[in-house]
Every structure is written in structure tokens, then in C-alpha cells.
VEXZA-459131 format. One record per residue (C-alpha): residue number from 1; chain; x, y, z; residue in three letters. Coordinates in Angstrom, 2 decimals, decimal comma, always signed. Example, Ala and Ser with C-alpha at 12.3 -4.5 7.8 and 13.67 -1.06 7.14 Angstrom:
# VEXZA-459131
SITE	seq	mol	px	py	pz	type
SITE	1	A	+12,30	-4,50	+7,80	ALA
SITE	2	A	+13,67	-1,06	+7,14	SER
This chain:
# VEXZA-459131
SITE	seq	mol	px	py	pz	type
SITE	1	A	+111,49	+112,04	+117,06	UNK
SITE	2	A	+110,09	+115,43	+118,97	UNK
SITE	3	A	+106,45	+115,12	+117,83	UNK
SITE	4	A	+105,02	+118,88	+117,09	UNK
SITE	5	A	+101,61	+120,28	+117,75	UNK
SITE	6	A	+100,47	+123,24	+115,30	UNK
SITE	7	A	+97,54	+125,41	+114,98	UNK
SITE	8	A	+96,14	+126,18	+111,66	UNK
SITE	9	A	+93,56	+128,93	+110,45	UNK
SITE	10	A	+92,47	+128,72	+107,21	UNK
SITE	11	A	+89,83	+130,30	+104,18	UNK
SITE	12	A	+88,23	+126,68	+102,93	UNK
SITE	13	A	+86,71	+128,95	+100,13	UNK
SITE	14	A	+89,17	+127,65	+97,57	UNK
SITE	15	A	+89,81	+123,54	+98,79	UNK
SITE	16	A	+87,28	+120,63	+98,79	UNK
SITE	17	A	+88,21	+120,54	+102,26	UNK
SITE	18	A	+90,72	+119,76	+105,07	UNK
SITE	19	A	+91,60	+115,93	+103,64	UNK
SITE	20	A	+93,93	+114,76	+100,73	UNK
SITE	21	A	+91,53	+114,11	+97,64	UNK
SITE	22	A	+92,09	+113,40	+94,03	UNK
SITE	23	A	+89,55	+116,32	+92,80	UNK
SITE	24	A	+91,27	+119,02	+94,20	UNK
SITE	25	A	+93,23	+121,33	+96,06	UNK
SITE	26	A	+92,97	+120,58	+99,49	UNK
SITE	27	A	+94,44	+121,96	+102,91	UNK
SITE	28	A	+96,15	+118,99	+104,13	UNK
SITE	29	A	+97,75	+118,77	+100,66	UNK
SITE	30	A	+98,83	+122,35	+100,89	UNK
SITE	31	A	+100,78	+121,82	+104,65	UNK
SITE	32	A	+102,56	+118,52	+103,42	UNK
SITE	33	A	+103,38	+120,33	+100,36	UNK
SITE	34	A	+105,10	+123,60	+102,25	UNK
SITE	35	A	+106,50	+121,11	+105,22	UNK
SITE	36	A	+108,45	+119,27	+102,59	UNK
SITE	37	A	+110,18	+122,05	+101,47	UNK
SITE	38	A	+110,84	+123,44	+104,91	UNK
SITE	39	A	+112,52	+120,65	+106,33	UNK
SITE	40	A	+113,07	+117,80	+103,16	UNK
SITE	41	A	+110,82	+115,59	+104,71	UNK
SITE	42	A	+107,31	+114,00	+103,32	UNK
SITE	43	A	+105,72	+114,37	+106,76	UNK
SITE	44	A	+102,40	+112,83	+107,47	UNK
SITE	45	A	+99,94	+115,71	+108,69	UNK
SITE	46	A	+97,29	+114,76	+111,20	UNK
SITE	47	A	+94,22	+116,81	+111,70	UNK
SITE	48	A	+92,14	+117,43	+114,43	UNK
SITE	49	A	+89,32	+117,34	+112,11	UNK
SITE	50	A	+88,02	+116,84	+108,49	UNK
SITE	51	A	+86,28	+120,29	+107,61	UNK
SITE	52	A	+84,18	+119,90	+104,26	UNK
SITE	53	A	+84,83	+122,01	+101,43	UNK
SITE	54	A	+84,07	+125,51	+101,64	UNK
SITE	55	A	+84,27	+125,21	+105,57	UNK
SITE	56	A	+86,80	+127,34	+107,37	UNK
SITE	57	A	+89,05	+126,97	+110,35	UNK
SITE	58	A	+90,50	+129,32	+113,06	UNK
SITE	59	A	+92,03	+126,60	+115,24	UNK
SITE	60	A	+92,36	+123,02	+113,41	UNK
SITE	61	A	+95,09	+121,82	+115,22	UNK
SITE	62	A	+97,26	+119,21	+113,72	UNK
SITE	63	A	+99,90	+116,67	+114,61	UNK
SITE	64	A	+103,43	+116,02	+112,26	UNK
SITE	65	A	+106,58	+113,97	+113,87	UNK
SITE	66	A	+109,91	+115,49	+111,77	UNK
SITE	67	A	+112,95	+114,00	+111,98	UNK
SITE	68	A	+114,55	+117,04	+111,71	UNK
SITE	69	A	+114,78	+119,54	+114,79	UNK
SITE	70	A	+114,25	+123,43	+113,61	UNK
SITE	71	A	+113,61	+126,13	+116,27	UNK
SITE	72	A	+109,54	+126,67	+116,42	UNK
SITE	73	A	+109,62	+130,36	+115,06	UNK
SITE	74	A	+110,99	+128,17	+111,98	UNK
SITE	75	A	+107,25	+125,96	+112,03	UNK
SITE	76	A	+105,45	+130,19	+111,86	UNK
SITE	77	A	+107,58	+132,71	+110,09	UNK
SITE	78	A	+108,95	+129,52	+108,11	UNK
SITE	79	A	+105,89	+127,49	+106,84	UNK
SITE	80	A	+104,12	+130,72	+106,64	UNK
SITE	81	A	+106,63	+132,02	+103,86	UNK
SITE	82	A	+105,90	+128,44	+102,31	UNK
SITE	83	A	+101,96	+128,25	+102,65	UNK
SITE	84	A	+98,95	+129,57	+100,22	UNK
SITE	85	A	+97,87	+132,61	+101,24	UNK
SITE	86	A	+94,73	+131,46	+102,66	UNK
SITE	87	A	+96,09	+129,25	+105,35	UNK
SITE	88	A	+98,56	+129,83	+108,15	UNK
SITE	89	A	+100,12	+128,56	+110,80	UNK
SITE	90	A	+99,36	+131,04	+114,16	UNK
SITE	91	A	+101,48	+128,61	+116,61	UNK
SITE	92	A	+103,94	+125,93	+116,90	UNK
SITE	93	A	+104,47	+124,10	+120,25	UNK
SITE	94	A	+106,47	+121,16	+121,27	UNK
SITE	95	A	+103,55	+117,87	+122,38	UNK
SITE	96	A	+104,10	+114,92	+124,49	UNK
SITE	97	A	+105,63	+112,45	+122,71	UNK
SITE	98	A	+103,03	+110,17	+120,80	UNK
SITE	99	A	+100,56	+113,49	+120,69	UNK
SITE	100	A	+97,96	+112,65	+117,96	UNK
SITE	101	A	+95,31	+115,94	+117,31	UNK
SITE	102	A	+92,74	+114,01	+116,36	UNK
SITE	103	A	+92,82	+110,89	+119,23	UNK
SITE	104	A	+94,00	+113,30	+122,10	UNK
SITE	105	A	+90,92	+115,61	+121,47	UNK
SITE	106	A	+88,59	+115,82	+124,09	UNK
SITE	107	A	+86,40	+118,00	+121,72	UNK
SITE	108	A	+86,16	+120,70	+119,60	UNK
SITE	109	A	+83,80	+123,74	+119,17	UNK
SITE	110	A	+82,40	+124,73	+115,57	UNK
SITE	111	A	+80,74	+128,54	+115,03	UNK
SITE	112	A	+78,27	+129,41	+112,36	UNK
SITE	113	A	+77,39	+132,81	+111,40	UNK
SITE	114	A	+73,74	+134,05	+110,17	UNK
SITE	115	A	+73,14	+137,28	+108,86	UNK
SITE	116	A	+69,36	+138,56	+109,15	UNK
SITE	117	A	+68,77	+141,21	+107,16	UNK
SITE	118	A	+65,86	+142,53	+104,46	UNK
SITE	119	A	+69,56	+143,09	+102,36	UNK
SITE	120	A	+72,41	+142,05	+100,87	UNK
SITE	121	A	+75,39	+142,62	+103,00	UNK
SITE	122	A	+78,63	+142,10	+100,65	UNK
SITE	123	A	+80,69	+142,23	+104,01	UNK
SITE	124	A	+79,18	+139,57	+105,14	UNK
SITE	125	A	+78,33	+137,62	+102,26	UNK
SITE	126	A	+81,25	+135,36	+102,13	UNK
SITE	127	A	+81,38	+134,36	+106,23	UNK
SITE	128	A	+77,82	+134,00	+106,79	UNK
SITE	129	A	+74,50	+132,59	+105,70	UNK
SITE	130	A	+72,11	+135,94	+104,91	UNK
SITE	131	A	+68,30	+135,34	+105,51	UNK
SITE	132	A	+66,13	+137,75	+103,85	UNK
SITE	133	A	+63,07	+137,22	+105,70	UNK
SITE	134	A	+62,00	+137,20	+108,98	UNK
SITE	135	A	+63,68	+134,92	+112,08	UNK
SITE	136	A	+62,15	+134,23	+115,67	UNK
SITE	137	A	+65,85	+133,86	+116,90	UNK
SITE	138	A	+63,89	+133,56	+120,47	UNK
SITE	139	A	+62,23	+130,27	+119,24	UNK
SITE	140	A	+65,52	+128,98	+117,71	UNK
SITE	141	A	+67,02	+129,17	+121,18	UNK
SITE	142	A	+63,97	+127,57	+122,69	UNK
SITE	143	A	+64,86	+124,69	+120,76	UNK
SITE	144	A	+68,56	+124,31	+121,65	UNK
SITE	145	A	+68,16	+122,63	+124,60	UNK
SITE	146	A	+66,90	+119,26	+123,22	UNK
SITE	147	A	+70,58	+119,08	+121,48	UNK
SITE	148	A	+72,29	+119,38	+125,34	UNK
SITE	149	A	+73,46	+115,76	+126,39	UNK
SITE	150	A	+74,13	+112,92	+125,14	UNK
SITE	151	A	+72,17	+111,53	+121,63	UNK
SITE	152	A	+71,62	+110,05	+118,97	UNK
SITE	153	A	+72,04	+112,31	+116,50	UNK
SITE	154	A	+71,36	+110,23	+112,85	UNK
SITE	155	A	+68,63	+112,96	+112,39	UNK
SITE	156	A	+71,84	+115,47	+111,77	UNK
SITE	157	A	+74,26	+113,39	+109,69	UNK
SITE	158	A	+74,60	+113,16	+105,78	UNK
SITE	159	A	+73,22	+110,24	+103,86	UNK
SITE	160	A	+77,16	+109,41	+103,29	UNK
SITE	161	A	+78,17	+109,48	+106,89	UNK
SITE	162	A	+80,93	+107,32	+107,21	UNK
SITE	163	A	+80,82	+106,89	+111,11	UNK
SITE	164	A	+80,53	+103,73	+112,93	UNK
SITE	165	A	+78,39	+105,35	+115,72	UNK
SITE	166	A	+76,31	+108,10	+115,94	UNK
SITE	167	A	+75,90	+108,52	+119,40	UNK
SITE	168	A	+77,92	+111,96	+120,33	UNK
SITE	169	A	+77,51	+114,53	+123,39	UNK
SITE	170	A	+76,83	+117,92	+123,09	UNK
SITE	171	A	+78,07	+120,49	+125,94	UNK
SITE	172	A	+77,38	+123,41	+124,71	UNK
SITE	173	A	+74,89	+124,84	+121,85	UNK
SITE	174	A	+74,23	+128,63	+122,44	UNK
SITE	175	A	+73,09	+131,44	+119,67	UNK
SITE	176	A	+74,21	+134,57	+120,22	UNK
SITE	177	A	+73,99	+138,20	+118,68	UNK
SITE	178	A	+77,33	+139,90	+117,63	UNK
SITE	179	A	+77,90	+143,34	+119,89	UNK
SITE	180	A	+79,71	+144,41	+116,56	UNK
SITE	181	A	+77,22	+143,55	+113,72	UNK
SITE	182	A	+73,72	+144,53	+113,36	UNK
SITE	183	A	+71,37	+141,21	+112,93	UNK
SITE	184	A	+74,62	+138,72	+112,86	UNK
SITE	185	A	+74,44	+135,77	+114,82	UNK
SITE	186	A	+77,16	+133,15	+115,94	UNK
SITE	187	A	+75,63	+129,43	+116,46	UNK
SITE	188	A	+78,57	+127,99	+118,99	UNK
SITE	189	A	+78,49	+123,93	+118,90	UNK
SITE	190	A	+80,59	+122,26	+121,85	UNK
SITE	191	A	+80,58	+118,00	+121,31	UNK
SITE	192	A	+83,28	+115,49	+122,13	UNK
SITE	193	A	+82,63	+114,83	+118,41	UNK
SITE	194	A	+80,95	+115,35	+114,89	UNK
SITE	195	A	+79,39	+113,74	+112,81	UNK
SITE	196	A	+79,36	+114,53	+108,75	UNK
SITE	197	A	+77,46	+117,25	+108,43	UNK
SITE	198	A	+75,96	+117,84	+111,23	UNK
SITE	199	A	+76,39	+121,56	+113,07	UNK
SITE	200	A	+75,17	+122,52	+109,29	UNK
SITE	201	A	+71,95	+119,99	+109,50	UNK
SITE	202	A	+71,94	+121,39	+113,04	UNK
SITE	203	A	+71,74	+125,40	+111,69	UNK
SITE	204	A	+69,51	+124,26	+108,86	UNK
SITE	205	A	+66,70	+122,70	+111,60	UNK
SITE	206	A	+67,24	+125,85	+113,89	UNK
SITE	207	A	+66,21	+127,79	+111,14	UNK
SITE	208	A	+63,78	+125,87	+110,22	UNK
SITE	209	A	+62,43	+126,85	+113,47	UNK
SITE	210	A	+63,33	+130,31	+113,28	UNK
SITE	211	A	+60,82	+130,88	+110,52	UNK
SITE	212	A	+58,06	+128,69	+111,65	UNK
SITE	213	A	+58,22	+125,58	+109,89	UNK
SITE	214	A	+58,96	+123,60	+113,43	UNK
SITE	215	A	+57,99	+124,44	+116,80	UNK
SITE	216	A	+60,89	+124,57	+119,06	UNK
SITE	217	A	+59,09	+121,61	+121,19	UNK
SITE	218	A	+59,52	+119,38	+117,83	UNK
SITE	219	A	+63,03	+118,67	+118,33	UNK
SITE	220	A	+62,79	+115,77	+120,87	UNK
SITE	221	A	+61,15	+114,00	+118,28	UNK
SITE	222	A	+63,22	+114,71	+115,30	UNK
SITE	223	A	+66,12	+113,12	+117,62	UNK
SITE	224	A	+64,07	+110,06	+118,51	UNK
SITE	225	A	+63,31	+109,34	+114,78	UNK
SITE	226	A	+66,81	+109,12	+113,83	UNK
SITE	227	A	+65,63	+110,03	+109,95	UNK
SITE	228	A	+67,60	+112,61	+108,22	UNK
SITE	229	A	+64,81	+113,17	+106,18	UNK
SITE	230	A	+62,95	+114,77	+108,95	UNK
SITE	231	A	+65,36	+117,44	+109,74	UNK
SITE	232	A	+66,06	+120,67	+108,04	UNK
SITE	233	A	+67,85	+121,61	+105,11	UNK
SITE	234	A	+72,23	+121,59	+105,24	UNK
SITE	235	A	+72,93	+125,25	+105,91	UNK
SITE	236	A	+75,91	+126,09	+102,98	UNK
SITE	237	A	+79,53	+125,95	+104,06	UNK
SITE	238	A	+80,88	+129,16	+103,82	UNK
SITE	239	A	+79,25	+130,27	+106,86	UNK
SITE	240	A	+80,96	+127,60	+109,06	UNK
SITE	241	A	+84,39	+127,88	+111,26	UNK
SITE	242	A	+86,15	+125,03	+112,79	UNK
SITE	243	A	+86,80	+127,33	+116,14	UNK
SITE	244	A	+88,51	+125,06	+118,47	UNK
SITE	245	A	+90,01	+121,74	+119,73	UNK
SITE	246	A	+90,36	+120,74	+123,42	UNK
SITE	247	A	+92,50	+119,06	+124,96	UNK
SITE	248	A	+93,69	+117,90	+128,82	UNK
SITE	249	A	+95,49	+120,93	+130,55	UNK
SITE	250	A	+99,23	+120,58	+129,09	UNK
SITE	251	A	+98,51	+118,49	+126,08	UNK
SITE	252	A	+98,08	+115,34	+128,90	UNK
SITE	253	A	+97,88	+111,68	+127,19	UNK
SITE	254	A	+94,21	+111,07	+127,48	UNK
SITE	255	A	+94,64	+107,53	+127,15	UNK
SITE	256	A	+96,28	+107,27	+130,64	UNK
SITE	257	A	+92,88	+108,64	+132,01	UNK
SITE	258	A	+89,37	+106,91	+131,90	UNK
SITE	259	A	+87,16	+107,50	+129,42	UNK
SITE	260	A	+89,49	+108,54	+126,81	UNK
SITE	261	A	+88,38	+109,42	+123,79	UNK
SITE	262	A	+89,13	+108,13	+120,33	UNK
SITE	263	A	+86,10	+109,07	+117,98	UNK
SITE	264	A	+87,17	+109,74	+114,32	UNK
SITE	265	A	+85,14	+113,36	+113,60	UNK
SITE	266	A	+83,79	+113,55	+109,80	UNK
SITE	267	A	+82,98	+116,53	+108,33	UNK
SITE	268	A	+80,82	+118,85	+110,41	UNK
């Protein structure tokens, strides 16, 4: 069977989040919902990762195995016609046979979006997290370099983190203003993987920071503790995009290369 790799953007606004649950609509519901009636076939639907509810996604990639062949304008235009408005399908390649998006990832970037401004903004109101008062962005990026490397990051995960380790690296953690928005911000997390919870745990601290109530040199110690309690509050969902997932240069089997990875993210 040709295994299929597909990128999906989605608006989480509406789902309790990327995984099959019995409360609610949720995305992966939604795709093996649409890809049985494309094809006739009750396909299981791997994801890259589990977004939480409310969370959004411009590249979740995901993973399906059909039996039968249709040409890939079929897995767009097709599933597309098929699909709730508020997710898509942008792309539909051909993988490597075995291809799994969530074992073959090699990491995966998540953005979050602050808005600082005295007021409302209802543009922005339903993709970013709008802080009334005053921020020392400067300080928050002071701080981001004790997140660089590899940790232990228990400080950032929910109480209900279902992960077996909690060790994860970070490459790149970066807060940067928007050329096209006035007092918007995009917090851009890099990590070979998540843990539940965490880039909003992450924002939460930063602004913690941001309005004084932790010094930018704090954060070492935070880490060290290993005590959610410590850390900030979890910054709300809606403000949170699952941006990207890498992978080796032509969709490469990782496991024929040391130091493969095969970390199970929760929600970030």
C-alpha cells in the first residue's frame, strides 16, 4: 500500500483538539470522517502532533496508508470538497513506504502571538493573547536563552502530562515583532519535542517576566526546580499555531540514521 504524507491547516476554535475524543468534535475525527467518503475506506490518520483544544495548525502533517490509489490533486481539491470549513488539506505527497508523521519527525516549531496594546483589537482578538498593560518585551528576550539546549523541562508541563520523560531540546526560542502589526509579537518554539502544555506554560513565564513578576535571570532556577507550580500561568489557546514539522531532506527513514527520534509529543 503507497503510504501518503498530507499537510493540514486548521481553526482549533471549534474542536477539543487534534485527537479522537468522546466529548467532542475533533480534527482527527473530521479527516477520517471526509477520507472515508473519498475513497470507502476507514483509514487510520496519524498526526504529527496532538494540538489541545482551541490550538490551531498551519502545518500538522499527518500520515494515512489507503488501499486505494487516487491521483494526489484527488487528496486537495477532493478531501477539501469533503472537509469542515475550518480545516484543509494545502498538500498531498507520496512518503517512503512505512512514513509515520509523528515517529519520522525530527521536530516541529509552534508560534504564539501577543498583542500589546492599551485596547481591544477585534482583529486580533481571536489569533492572539491581548495584554492591556505594559510589557518589557526586552526582558522577555533576556530570558529566552535559559530555554536553548537540552532540559528538563517539568517546570513547563501540565499536572496531567502523560509523558514518560521530560527531558526535550530546544533549538530555537526567539520573540519577534510583526513588520505588519503594531505591538504584535510572534513567540517561535523549535524542540525535537513537546511536552503537554508547554510553549503555553513557556509564553505564560515569559510574560510573567515581561511585566516584572520574574527577573529574566530567574529562569535557570525555575528549570532546576522541576515544579510546575513555580512557573507562570498557561497562556489561553487561541493564540497558539502548530507551524511546522521537520523532517530528513526527502522524507528519509530516520530510523536508518543514529539518533533517531521516536518521542510521542502531547499537547503543546
Amino acid at each position: 500500500m503507497p503510504t501518503l504524507k498530507l499537510t493540514i491547516e486548521y481553526d482549533g476554535a471549534r474542536f477539543v483538539g487534534w485527537q479522537v475524543q468522546p466529548n467532542g468534535p475533533s480534527v482527527q475525527q473530521a479527516l477520517v470522517d471526509a477520507i472515508e467518503k473519498l475513497c470507502g475506506e476507514r483509514l487510520r490518520v496519524t498526526g504529527a502532533g496532538r494540538t489541545d483544544a482551541g490550538v490551531h495548525a498551519r502545518g500538522q502533517v499527518v500520515s494515512i496508508s489507503p488501499v486505494k490509489e487516487l491521483p494526489l490533486k484527488a487528496w486537495t481539491a477532493g478531501l477539501n470538497a469533503l472537509l469542515p470549513e475550518t480545516v484543509a488539506c494545502v498538500s498531498a505527497e507520496t512518503a517512503p513506504e512505512g512514513f509515520d508523521a509523528r515517529r519520522w519527525a525530527r521536530g516541529k516549531r509552534y508560534v504564539y502571538t501577543l498583542k500589546l496594546s492599551p485596547v481591544r483589537s477585534p482583529l486580533w482578538s481571536a489569533r492572539a493573547w491581548e495584554l492591556r498593560r505594559q510589557v518589557d518585551v526586552a526582558a522577555m528576550q533576556q530570558a529566552l536563552g535559559h530555554f536553548i539546549g537540552t532540559h528538563d523541562f517539568s517546570s513547563l508541563r501540565a499536572a496531567d502530562c502523560p509523558a514518560k520523560t521530560t527531558v526535550r531540546t530546544m533549538s530555537r526560542l526567539s520573540i519577534d515583532a510583526d513588520a505588519r502589526a503594531d505591538g504584535v509579537w510572534h513567540v517561535s518554539v523549535e524542540a525535537t519535542a513537546f511536552l503537554k502544555h508547554m510553549v503555553r506554560n513557556l509564553v505564560g513565564t515569559l510574560v510573567d517576566v515581561g511585566i516584572g513578576k520574574r527577573t529574566p535571570e530567574s529562569m535557570a532556577a525555575l528549570l532546576a526546580a522541576r515544579d510546575r507550580t513555580l512557573a507562570g500561568p498557561t497562556a489561553p489557546p487561541h493564540a497558539l499555531v502548530f507551524d511546522e514539522v521537520f523532517y530528513l531532506p526527502g522524507n528519509a527513514d530516520p530510523y536508518a540514521n543514529p539518533g533517531a527520534l521516536d518521542e510521542d509529543d502531547a499537547d503543546a
